[in-house]
C-alpha positions as CSV (number, residue, x, y, z in Angstrom):
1,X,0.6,7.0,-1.2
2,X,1.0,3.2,-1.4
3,X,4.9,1.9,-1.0
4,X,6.2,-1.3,0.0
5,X,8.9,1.0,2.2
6,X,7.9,2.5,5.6
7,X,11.1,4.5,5.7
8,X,10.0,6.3,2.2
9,X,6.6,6.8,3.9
10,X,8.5,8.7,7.1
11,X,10.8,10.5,4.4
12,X,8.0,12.1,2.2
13,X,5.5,12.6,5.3
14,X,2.4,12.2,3.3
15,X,-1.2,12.6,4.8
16,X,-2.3,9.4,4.3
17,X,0.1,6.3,3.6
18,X,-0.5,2.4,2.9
19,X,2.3,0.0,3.0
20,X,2.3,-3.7,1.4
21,X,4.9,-6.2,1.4
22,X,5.3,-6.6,-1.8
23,X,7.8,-6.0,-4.1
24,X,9.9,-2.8,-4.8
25,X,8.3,-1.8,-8.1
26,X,5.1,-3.9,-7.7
27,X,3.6,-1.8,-4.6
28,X,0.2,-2.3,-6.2
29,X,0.3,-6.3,-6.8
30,X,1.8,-8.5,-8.2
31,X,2.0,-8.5,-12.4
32,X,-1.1,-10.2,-13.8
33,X,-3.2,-10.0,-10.1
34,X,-5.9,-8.6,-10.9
35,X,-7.7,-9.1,-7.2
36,X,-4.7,-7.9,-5.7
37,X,-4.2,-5.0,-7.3
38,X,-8.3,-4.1,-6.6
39,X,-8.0,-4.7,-2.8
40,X,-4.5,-2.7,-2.6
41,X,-6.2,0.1,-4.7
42,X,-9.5,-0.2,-2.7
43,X,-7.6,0.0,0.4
44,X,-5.4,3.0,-0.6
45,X,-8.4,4.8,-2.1
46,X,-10.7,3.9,1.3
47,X,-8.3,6.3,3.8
48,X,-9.6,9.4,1.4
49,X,-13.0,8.8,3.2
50,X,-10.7,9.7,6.7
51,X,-9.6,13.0,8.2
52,X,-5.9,13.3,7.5
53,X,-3.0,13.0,8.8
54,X,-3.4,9.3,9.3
55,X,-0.5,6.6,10.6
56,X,0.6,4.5,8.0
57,X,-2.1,1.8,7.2
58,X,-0.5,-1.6,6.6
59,X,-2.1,-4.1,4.0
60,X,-1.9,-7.8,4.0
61,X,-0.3,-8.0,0.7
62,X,2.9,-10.1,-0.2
63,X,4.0,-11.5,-3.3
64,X,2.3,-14.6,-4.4
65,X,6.0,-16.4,-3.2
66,X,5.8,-15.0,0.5
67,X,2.4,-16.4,0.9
């Protein structure tokens, strides 16, 4: 799961969680960022290759304003 909310993370208790800092309806990047939607999907996709359950994984993604 990727979400840009930690409390929706604790709420659905999924095995294996990333959480970005970008915007509600943009968890994967930002429309038209190509890179950051690879390195959010990369980085989501990279916690399959770990034994789950895992603590929420945090990403150093924000919208291209926060920056």
């Amino acid at each position: 799961m990727t979400s840009w909310s930690g409390a929706l993370g604790k709420l659905t208790n999924p095995p294996r969680v990333t959480l970005t800092k970008l915007n509600r309806g943009a968890t994967m990047g930002d429309v038209g960022n190509k890179a950051q939607q690879r390195r959010v999907l990369e980085g989501t996709l990279a916690l399959l290759e770990q034994d789950a359950p895992l603590k929420a994984v945090r990403l150093d993604e924000r919208t291209a304003i926060e920056k």
